[in-house]
Each structure stands twice: as structure tokens, then as C-alpha cells.
C-alpha positions as CSV (number, residue, x, y, z in Angstrom):
1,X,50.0,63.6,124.0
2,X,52.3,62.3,126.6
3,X,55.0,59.8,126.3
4,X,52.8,56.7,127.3
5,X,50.4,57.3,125.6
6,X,52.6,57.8,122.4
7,X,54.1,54.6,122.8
8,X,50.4,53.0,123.4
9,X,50.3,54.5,119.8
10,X,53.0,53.3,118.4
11,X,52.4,49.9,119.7
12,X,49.0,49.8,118.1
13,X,50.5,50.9,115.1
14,X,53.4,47.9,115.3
15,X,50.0,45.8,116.3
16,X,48.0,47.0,113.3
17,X,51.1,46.2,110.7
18,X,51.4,42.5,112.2
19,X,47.5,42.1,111.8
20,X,47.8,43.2,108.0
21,X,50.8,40.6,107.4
22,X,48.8,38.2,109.0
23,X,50.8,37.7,111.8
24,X,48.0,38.6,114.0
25,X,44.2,37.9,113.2
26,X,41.8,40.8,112.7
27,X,39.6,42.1,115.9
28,X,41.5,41.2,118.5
29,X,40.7,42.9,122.0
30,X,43.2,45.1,123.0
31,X,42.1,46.6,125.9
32,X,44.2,44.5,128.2
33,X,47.5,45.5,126.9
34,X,49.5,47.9,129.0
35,X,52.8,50.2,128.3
36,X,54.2,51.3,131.4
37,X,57.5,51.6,133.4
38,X,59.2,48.5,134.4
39,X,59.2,46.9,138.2
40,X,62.9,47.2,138.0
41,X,64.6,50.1,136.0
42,X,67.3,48.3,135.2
43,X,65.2,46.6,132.6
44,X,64.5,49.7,130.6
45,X,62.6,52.6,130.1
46,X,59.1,51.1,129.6
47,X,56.9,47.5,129.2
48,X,54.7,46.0,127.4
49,X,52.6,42.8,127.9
50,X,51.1,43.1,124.2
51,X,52.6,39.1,123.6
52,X,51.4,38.0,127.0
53,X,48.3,39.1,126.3
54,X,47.5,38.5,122.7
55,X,49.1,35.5,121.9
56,X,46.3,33.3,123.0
57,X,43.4,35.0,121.5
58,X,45.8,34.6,118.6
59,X,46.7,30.9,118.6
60,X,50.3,31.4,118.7
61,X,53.2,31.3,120.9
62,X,54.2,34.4,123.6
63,X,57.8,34.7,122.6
64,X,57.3,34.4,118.6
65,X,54.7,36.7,119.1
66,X,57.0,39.1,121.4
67,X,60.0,38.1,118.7
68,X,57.6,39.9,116.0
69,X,57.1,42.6,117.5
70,X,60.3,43.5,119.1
71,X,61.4,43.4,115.1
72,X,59.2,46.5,114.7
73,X,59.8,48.2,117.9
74,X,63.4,48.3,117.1
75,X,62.9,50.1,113.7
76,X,61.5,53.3,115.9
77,X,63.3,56.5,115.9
78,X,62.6,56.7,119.7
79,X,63.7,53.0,120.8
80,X,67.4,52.4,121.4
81,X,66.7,48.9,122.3
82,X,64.1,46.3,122.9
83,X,64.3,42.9,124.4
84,X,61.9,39.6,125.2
85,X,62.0,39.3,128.8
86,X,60.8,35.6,130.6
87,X,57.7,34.0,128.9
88,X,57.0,37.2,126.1
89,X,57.0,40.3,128.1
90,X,58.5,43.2,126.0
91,X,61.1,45.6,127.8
92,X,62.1,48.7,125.7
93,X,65.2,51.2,126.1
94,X,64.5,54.9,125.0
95,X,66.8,56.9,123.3
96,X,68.3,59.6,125.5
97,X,67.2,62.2,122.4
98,X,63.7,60.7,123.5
99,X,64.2,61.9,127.1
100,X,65.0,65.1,126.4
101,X,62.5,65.8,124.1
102,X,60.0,65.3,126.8
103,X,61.5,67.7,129.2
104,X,61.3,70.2,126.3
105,X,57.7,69.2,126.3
106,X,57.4,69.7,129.4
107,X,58.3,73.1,129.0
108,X,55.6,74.1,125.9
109,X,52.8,72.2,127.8
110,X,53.5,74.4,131.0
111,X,50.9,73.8,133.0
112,X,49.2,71.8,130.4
113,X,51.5,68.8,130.8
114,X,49.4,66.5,132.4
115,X,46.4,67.8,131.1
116,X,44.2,64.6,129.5
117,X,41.4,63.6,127.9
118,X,40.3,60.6,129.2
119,X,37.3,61.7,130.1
120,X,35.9,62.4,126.4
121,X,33.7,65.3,128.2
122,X,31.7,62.7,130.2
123,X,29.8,64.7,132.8
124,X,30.6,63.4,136.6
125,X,28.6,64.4,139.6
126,X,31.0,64.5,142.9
127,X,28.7,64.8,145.6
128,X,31.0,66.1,149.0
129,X,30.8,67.1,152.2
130,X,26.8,67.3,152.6
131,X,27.2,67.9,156.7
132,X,23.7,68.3,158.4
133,X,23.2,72.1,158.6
134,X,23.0,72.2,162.3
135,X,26.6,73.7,163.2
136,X,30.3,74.5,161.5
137,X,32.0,72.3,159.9
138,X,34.3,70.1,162.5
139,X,37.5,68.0,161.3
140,X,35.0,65.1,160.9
141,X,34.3,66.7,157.7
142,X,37.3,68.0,156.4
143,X,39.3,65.0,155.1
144,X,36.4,64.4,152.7
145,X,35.8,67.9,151.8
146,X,39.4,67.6,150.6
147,X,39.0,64.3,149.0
148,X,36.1,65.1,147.3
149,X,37.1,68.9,146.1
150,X,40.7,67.3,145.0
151,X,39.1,64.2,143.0
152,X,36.7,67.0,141.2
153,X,39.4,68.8,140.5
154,X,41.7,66.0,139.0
155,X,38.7,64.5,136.9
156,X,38.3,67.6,135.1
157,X,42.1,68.0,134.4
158,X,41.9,64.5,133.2
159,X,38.8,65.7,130.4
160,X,35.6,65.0,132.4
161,X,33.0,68.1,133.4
162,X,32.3,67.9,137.1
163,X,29.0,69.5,139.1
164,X,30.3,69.8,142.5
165,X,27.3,69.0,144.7
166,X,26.4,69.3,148.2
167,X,23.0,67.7,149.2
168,X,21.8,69.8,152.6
169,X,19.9,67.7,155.1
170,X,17.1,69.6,155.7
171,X,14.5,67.5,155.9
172,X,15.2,65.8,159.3
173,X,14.4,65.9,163.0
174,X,17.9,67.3,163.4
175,X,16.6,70.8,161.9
176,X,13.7,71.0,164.3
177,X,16.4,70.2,166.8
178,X,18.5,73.3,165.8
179,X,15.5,75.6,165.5
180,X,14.4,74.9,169.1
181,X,18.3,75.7,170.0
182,X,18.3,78.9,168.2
183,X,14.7,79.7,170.1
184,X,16.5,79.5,172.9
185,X,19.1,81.4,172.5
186,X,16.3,84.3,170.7
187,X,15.0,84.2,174.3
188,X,18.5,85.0,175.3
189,X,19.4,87.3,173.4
190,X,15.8,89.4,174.4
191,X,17.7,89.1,177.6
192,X,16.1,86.2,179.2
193,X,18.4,83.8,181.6
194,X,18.2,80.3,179.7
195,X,20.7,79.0,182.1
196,X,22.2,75.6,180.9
197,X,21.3,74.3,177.3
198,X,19.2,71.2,178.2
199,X,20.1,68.1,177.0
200,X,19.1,67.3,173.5
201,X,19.6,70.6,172.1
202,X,22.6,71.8,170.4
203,X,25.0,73.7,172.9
204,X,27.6,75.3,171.1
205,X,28.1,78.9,171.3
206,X,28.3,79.1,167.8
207,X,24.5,79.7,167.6
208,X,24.3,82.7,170.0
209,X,24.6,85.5,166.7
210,X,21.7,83.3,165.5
211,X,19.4,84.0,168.4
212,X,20.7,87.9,168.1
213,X,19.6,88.2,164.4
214,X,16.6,86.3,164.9
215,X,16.0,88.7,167.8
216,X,16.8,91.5,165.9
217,X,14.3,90.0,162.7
218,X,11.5,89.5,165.0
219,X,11.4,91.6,168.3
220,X,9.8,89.5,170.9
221,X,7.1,88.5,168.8
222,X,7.9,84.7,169.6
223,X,9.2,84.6,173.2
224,X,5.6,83.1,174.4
225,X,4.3,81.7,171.5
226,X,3.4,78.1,170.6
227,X,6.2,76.0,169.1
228,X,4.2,75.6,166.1
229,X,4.1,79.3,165.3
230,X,7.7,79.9,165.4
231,X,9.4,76.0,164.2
232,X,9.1,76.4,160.5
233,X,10.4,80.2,160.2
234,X,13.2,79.6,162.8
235,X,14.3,76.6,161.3
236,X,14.1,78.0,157.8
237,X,16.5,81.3,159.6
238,X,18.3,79.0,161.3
239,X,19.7,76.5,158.3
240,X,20.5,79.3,156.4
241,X,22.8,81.1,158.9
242,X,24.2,77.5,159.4
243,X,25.1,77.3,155.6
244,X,26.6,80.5,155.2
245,X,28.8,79.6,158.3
246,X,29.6,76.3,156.4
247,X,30.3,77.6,153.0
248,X,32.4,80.6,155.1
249,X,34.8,77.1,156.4
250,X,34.7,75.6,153.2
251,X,35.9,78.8,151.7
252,X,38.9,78.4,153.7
253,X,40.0,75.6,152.5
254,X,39.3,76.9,149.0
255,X,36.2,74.8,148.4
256,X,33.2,75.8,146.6
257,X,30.5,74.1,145.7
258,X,28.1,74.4,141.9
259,X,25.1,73.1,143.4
260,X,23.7,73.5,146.8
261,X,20.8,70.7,146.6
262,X,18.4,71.0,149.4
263,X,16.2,67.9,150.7
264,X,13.2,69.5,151.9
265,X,12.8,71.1,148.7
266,X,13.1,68.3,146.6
267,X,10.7,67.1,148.6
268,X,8.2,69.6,148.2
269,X,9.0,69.3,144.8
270,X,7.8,65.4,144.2
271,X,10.9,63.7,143.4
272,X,10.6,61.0,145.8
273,X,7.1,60.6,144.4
274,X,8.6,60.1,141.2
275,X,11.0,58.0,141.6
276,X,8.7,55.6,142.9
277,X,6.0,56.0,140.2
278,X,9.2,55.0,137.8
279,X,10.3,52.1,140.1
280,X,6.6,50.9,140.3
281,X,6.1,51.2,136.5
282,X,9.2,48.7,136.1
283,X,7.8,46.5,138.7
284,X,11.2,47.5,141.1
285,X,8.5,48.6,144.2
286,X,5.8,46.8,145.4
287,X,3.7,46.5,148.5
288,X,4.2,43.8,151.0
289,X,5.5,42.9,154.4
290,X,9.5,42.9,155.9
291,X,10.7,39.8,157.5
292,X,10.6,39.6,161.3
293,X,14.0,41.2,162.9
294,X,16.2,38.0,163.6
295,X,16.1,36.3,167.6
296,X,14.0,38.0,169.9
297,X,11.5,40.7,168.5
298,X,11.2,44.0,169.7
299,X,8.0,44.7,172.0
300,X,7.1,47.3,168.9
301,X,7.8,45.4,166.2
302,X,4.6,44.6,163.9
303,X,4.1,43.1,160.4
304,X,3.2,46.2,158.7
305,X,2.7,46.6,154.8
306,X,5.1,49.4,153.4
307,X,6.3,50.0,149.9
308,X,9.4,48.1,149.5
309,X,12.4,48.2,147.0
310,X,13.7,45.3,144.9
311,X,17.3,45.8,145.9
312,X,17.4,42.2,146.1
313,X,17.2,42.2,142.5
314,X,20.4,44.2,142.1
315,X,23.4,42.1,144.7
316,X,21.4,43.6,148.1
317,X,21.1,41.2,151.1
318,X,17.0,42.3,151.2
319,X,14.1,44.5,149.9
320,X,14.0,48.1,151.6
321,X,11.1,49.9,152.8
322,X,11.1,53.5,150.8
323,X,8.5,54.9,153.3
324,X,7.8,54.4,156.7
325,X,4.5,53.2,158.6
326,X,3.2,56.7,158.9
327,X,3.3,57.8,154.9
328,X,7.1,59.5,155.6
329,X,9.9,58.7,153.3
330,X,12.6,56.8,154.8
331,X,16.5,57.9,154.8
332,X,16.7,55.4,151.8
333,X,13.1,56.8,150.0
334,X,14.6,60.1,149.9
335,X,18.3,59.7,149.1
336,X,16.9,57.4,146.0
337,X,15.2,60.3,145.0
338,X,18.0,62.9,145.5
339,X,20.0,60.2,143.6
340,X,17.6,59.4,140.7
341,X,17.6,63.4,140.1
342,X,21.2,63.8,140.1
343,X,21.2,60.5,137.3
344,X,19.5,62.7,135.4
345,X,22.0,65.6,134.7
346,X,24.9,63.0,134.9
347,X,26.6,60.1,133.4
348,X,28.5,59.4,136.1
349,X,28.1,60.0,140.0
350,X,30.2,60.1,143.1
351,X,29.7,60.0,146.6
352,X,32.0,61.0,149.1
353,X,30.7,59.7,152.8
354,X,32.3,59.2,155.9
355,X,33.4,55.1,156.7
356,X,29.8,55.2,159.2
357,X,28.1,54.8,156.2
358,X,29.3,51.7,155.0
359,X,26.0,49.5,155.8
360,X,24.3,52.2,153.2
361,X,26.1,51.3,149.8
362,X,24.8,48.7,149.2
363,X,21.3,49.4,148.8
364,X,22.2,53.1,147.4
365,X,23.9,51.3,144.3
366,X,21.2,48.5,143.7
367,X,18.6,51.9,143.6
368,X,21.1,54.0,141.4
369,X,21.7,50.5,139.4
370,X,17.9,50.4,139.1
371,X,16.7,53.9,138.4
372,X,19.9,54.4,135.5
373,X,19.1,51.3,134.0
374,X,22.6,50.4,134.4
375,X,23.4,53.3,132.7
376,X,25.3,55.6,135.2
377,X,28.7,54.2,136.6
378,X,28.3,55.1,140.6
379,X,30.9,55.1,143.0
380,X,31.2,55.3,146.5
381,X,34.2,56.6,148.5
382,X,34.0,56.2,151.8
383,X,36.6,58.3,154.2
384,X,38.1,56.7,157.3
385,X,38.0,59.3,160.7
386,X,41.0,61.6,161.6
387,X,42.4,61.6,164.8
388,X,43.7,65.2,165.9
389,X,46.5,64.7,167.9
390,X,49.4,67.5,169.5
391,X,52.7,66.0,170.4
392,X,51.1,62.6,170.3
393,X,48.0,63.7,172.4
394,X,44.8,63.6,171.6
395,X,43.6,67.0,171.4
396,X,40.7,68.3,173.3
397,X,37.6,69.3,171.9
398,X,36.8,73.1,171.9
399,X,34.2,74.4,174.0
400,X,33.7,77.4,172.2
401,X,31.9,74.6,169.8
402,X,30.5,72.6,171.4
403,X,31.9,69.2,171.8
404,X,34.0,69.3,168.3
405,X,37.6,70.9,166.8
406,X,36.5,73.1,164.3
407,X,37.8,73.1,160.9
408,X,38.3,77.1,160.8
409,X,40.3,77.1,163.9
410,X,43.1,74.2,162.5
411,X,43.3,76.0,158.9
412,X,43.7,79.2,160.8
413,X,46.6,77.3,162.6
414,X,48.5,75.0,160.3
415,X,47.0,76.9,156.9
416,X,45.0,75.6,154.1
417,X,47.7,73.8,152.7
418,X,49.1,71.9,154.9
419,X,46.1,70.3,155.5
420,X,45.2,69.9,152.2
421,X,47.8,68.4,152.0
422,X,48.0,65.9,154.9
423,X,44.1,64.8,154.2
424,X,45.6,63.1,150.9
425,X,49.0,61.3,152.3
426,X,47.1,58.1,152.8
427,X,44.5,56.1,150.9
428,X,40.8,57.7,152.5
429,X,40.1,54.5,153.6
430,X,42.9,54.4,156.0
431,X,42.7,56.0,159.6
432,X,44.7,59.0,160.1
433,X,46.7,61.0,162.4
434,X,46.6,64.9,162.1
435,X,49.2,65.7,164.2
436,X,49.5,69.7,165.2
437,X,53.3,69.9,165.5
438,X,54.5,66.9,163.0
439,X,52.5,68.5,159.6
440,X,54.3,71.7,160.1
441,X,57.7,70.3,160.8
442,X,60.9,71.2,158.5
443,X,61.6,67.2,158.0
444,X,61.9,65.1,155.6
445,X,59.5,62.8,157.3
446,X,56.9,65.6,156.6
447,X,55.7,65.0,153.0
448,X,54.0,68.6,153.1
449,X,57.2,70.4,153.5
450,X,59.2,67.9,151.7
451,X,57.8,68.6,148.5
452,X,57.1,72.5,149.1
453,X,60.8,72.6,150.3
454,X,61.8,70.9,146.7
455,X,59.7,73.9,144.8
456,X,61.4,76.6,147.1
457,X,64.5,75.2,146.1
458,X,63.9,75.4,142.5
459,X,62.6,78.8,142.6
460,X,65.8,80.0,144.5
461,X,67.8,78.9,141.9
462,X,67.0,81.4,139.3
463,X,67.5,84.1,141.8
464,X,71.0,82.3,142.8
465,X,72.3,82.7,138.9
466,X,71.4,86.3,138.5
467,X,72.6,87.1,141.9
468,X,76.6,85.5,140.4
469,X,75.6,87.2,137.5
470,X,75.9,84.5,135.3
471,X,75.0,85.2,131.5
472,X,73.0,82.2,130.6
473,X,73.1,80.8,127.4
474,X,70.0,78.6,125.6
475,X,69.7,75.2,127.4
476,X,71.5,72.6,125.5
477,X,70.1,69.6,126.7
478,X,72.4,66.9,124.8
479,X,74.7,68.1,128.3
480,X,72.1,66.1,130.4
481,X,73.8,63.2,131.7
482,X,72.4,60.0,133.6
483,X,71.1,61.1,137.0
484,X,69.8,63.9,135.2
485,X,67.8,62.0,132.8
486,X,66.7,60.1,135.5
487,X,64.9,62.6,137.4
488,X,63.1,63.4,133.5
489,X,62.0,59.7,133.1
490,X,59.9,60.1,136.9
491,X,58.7,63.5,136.0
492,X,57.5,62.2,132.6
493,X,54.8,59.8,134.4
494,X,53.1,62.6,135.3
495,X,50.1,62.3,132.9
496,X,50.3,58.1,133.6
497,X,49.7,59.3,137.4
498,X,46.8,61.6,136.8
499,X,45.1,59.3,134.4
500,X,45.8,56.1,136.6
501,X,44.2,58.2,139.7
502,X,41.2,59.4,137.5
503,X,40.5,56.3,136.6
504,X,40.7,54.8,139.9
505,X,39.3,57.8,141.8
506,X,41.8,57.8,144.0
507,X,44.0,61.6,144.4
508,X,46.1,60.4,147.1
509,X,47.7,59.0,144.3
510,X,49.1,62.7,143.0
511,X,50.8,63.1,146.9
512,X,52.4,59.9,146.5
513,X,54.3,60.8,143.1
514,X,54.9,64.0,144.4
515,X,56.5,62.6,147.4
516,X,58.9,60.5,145.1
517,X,59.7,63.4,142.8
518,X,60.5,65.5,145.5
519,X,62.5,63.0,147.0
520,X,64.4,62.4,143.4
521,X,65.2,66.2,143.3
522,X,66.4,66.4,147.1
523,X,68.9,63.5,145.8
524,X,70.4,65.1,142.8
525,X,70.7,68.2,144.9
526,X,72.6,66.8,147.2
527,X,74.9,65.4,145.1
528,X,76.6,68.8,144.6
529,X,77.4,69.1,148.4
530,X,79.6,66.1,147.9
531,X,81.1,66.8,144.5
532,X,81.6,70.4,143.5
533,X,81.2,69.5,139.8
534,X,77.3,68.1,140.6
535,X,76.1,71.6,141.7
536,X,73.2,73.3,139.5
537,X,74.7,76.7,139.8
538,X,78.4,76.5,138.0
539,X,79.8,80.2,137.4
540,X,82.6,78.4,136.1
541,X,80.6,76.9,133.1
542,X,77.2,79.2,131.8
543,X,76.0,76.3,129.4
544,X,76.0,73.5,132.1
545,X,74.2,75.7,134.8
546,X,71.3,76.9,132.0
547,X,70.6,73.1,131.2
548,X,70.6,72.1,135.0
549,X,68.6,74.8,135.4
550,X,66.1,74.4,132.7
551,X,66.1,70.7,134.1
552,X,64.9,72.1,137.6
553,X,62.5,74.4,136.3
554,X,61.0,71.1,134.4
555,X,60.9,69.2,137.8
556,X,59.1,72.7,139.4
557,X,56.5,72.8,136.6
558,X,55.6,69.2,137.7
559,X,55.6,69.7,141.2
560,X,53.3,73.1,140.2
561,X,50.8,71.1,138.4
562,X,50.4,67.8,140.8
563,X,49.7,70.7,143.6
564,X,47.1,72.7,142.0
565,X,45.6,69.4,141.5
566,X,45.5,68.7,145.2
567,X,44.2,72.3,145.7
568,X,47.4,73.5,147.2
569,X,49.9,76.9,146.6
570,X,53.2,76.0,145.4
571,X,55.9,77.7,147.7
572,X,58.6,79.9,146.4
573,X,60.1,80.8,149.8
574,X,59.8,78.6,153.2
575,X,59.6,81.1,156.2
């Protein structure tokens, strides 16, 4: 249980005692009030709004209300002080005994501390990444492969189970696209002179090993065939070379998925067909006619009868055709499908897209909304583009690919962590830059480093006290003074960060604290260049250098945790 929420506790508890004095009637909703850290530290340790919030509901008075309950505050072991603050907020003042107890807790929870369980086991689906499976994965894709793989990993550590999903689009035109690329490059690997790749088809060179294996699978049985002989098995070949190349890039930036879900065979399977027996069985599809396109109609438009959605009926702006004028499924018809399955295995679902997708959510929620009853929370997060940039430059695409930078050749660069890393230093529906040189310089401006630099630092200290043979003592941590009891009270909103970003789906959040920690360490280190006295390691006194240090080692075990949430190695050394 971390601090917070043992104060949350103890508040009900002071809550609960005022309701059975009649001080407070019975029932009331609690759910509003809040104990957190004060906008200004010099008003204590933590907040409440319990008075601001309650006192209406209540029929009394803010500040006789917040006079109450300061009275039982005070009486707790762990509260030095407590004061009414404006109108009836509540500001408290810990006990130092308090503080120091939590960096002891630190210590037992390991890499524990953090650990939640907010979730109560609810089972989230985080869909992510779900790139067509016509080519390796390019840094369009990356920032919400590491959005998506970070906020999986951070709603499990916060009590939920995840299924990692990746839906492959292979049910399009754009897979009959790629199997008439890799037919031609067969043909030129049988030796035949393609020349140029004609327009239309995919040019990168990245599927010349999938015309040699094809080659080498079929001989030149398919040189001079028909196209329909040869489409379905060379696009069948062809997607799954395409996805072993895919999970190959994902696997270097330590991604991996639970569930490969693949469109054309839920397809084949029916689930579209079922979904819409379910939506017309609840009167949420019926059969009529779209209204004419606004101003001047196409030459090919027509009033055509189609299956249509209700997603008016659930916040959209109209009804949406699920199938097209030829029997097909539309893009909708079939995501609804895909979507309605996933509903069924989940209470909760997530979708990571890219921002092009925006005009989509709407009508993907009103289905979800309509298929789950209500029942399944579904979010939306959509990712803004990165720009890559060297020295301030936009960096030109690679030819060996195509037209795009490919993700394996920036990890094999920069490494997996730093861009980790860098994907979550700004909210994902910000732009970013991803610039070669700045994520890999030693500044402070560099969050990456910053905060690996701070770990590296800690580490070396252990090493620095055996290496001046200093016999260390137990830590007493009553030696703690001020600043260092500062840097506890940051590292003890650890759990509030993790549940705060869990609950907003949001693990940019982690970078951001870490980025203050780190920057809170860096300070009390350097307060030992300008006074002696300051330093961590103190041959002149063993007691003092073992608290500092198990104060450092705290700090460490935070900055561990926050990174193996973001998926990323915690430094000893920097080269």
C-alpha cells in the first residue's frame, strides 16, 4: 500500500468516525475526494479536498466541516501538523519518521514499489501497431508500437491482465498489390530482366528474398501463368514473409505481441456475418438508402440500398453503410466485426492508431458502444507523426526501402532505448522531432541520458565506497536531513504516477516524473561539489555515507521501476 493511498485510508477512516458522531450523514459519495501533494510545497506534505467536497451534500459549512476533521487528522501517529487552508481545503505536514519509513519501504517492495491494484484483474485488450503486411515496419509505426507496448505494460503493473493484439490487414486490395510485387520479383529471381518496378507496385528491395524463396518453393511453375493461378498462394507466401520481417523489427524494440488476429480469416470465419445478425436482431442495422454527398454529386454517385448502421443512435454525425454495393464488407463492416470479437474476450479495449484516423472514432465507438451494450469501456489513442530529423534536417528516406526510414535501421543506430525512450517525452498526440544527433547527446536537455546518467551515478557509488574501503555500518535513517527527505517525498509518488497514468492511459506520464526525479537527484549531487560536507561518499564519517547511500539506492530502485515500465534497460555505466 503506498503512502497515498494509506492516507486515502486514513481519511475514510476520520470520514467514517464523523459519520458515526453524526457529524456527517450516512451514504455520502466519496468518490470525488482527493489526497494528493500540494501545488505549492510550502504548504505541506499532502491535500485533501474532503470539506470542499462534502460539505454540501452534507448541509454544512466548508471550514466547520474541514475544522472537524483537521481535529482527527491531528490525532495520527504519521501527521505532524494539519491546517484549513482558504475556503476548507485541508493541508497536512508528515512527520519526518513518516518519510523515512517510506524509503525503507521502498527498499522491501524493491521492484514491487509501485506495483498496484487498481485494476481488480479487469482484462484490457491493447490493440497496437496493426501495419498492413505489405513491407517492414518504417518510423511511421514506431511511436505507437512504443506507446501501445509501454501502456500494456504499465496497466498490468497497475493490476489489470492485458492481451496484446495486432489485427493483420489481410483482407485488402493492398495484399493483392504486394503479391503481384513479389511475382515480379519471382520472375526475377528465375533470372528474368523486370527492369523498373511499375508504378503501383511496391518497389522496395526489401521483397527481392521473397521472390527467391518463392522461386526456390515453386521452380518456374508460375512465370507464364494466369494471375489467377498464382494471386492467392503468392499472396498467402508473401504476407507471411512480410510478418516474420515485422515481428523480426518489433523484436527489436522488445515488442511482442499475444495475439496475431488476421482479417481474412475472420472473415472466412463469419464474424462480420455475425455481428450484423446481432445488430439486426436489436434493430441497430437496417436496410435503406445514404443521403446524397453534399454540393455537386459525383457522375457515379447513385441511391443505392445497403445495410446501414445506427451510429446515429450512439453521438455519430450519420448511419454507416457496413457493406458495399457489390455484397463486400466495408472498412467499417469488418473492423465492427474484428471489434465485436475482441468485446468478447475483454472488458475493456484499446486502440492505438496513427492521428490519420481520426474521422474513424467516431463511428468505431458508437459500434463498440452498440455491440457491448455499453458494457466495454473503449478507448482510442491516437499517435501524432514523427519527423526524423539529423542536425536539424530532415532526413532522407532510404532507398534500400523503398520510399520510408526503417525502424530496424534507427534502433540499430541510436539503440532500443533511446528510442523508447524519446517516443514517450511528449503527450502522443503531440508532433515530434526524432532528432539523430540530439537523443544521443550527453546533455541535460536530453531527457534519455538525463535520467540514465542519474542511475549510472547511483550505481557508481557503491563501487566508489568499496573502492575507499569504507566499512559501512546499517543505514540509520533518523541522519536524513531536509534536502534529503525531499528527494523521498518525489520518489514516494511513484505508485500516485503509475496509477494517475493507468487511469488516464497516458505512459508519457512515467518519462515526465522520471525526468523530475532525475533532475532532483542531479541537484542534491551537486550540492557536494560546492560543500564538501554534502558529498554521498564521506570516508571521514561511515554512518552518514551508508544512509546517503541507502538514500540513492532508494532513488535508483525508482528510476529502475519507472524504466522497465517504459520498456527500457536501466544503465549502470554511460560509455
Amino acid at each position: 500500500m503506498s503512502l497515498y493511498t494509506r492516507f486515502t485510508a486514513h481519511l475514510d477512516a476520520v470520514l467514517d468516525a464523523l459519520e458515526a458522531e453524526g457529524v456527517l450523514p450516512a451514504g455520502l459519495n466519496r468518490k470525488p475526494v482527493t489526497v494528493e501533494p500540494p501545488r505549492d510545497a510550502s504548504h505541506g506534505d499532502l491535500a485533501t479536498n474532503a470539506a470542499m467536497v462534502l460539505a454540501k451534500p452534507a448541509g454544512t459549512n466548508p471550514r466547520a466541516l474541514a475544522e472537524a476533521i483537521v481535529m482527527k487528522l491531528q490525532a495520527l501517529d504519521d501527521v505532524q501538523s494539519a491546517a484549513i487552508a482558504g475556503p476548507g481545503f485541508i493541508n497536512m505536514t508528515l512527520t519526518d519518521a513518516t518519510w523515512r519509513a517510506e524509503l525503507a519501504t521502498i527498499h522491501a517492495d524493491a521492484a514491487d514499489y509501485g506495483r498496484s491494484d487498481l485494476g481488480q484483474g479487469i482484462t484490457v485488450n491493447v490493440e497496437y501497431v496493426s501495419a498492413n503486411p505489405t513491407g517492414p515496419m518504417h518510423m511511421g509505426h514506431c511511436r505507437g508500437a512504443v506507446v501501445g507496448d509501454a501502456l500494456a505494460t504499465l496497466l498490468e503493473y497497475a493490476g489489470h491482465k492485458v492481451i496484446r493484439e495486432y489485427y493483420i490487414n489481410d483482407a485488402g486490395g493492398q495484399v493483392d498489390v504486394l503479391a503481384r510485387s513479389a511475382h515480379l520479383r519471382y520472375r526475377e529471381a528465375l533470372g528474368e530482366d523486370v527492369g523498373a518496378i511499375p508504378e503501383g507496385l511496391y518497389p522496395g528491395d526489401y521483397l527481392v528474398p521473397v521472390g527467391q524463396a518463392l522461386a526456390a518453393e515453386y521452380g518456374d511453375r508460375f512465370v507464364g501463368a494466369p494471375e489467377s493461378d498464382w494471386l492467392v498462394p503468392f499472396r498467402t507466401f508473401a504476407v507471411a514473409k512480410m510478418m516474420d520481417m515485422i515481428r523480426s523489427d518489433l523484436g527489436l524494440l522488445g515488442i511482442h505481441h499475444d495475439i496475431f488476429e488476421s482479417e481474412a480469416e475472420l472473415q472466412a470465419a463469419g464474424k462480420p456475418d455475425e455481428a450484423e445478425a446481432w445488430l439486426r436482431a436489436h434493430d441497430l442495422v437496417y436496410d435503406g438508402v445514404l443521403e446524397a454527398p453534399k454540393g455537386e454529386l459525383p457522375d457515379d454517385w447513385e441511391p443505392v440500398e445497403l445495410p446501414l448502421f445506427r451510429s446515429t443512435k450512439f453521438g455519430d454525425d450519420q448511419d454507416r453503410p457496413i457493406k458495399k454495393s457489390n455484397g463486400s464488407w466495408t472498412y467499417f463492416g469488418a473492423d465492427m466485426a474484428y471489434h465485436f470479437q475482441k468485446a468478447q474476450a475483454a472488458d475493456q479495449l484499446i486502440d492505438i492508431w496513427g492521428a490519420d484516423h481520426a474521422g474513424t472514432v467516431k463511428r468505431i465507438q458508437a459500434a463498440v458502444a452498440a455491440l457491448t451494450e455499453g458494457r466495454a469501456r473503449f478507448d482510442v489513442k491516437l499517435i501524432q507523426m514523427v519527423r526524423l530529423l539529423r542536425d536539424g534536417e530532415p532526413v532522407k528516406m532510404s532507398k534500400r526501402a523503398g520510399n520510408f526510414v526503417t525502424l530496424a535501421d534507427v534502433v540499430r543506430e541510436v539503440g532500443k532505448d533511446v528510442v523508447r525512450f524519446t517516443m514517450l517525452t511528449r503527450k502522443a498526440d503531440a508532433q515530434m522531432d526524432f532528432d539523430f544527433a540530439k537523443v544521443v547527446e550527453a546533455s541535460k536537455d536530453n531527457p534519455v541520458f538525463y535520467v540514465q546518467y542519474a542511475h549510472a551515478r547511483i550505481s557508481s557509488l557503491g563501487r566508489r565506497a568499496q573502492e575507499a574501503g569504507i566499512d559501512l555500518p546499517a543505514p540509520d535513517l533518523s541522519l536524513l536531513g531536509t534536502a534529503e527527505l525531499g528527494l523521498v517525498k518525489l520518489a514516494a509518488q511513484f505508485p500516485r504516477v503509475v496509477e494517475g497514468a493507468a487511469q488516464a492511459r497516458e505512459p508519457h506520464r512515467i518519462a515526465f516524473y522520471l525526468n523530475d526525479l532525475a533532475s532532483a537527484f542531479h541537484g542534491w549531487w551537486n550540492m557536494g561539489n560546492d560543500d564538501p560536507g554534502a558529498r554521498v561518499i564521506r570516508a571521514d564519517d561511515p554512518a552518514l555515507t551508508a544512509t546517503r547511500l541507502s538514500l540513492a539506492q532508494g532513488i535508483g530502485q525508482i528510476i529502475r521501476n519507472g524504466l522497465a515500465l517504459m520498456g527500457v534497460a536501466a544503465l549502470t555505466e554511460m560509455q
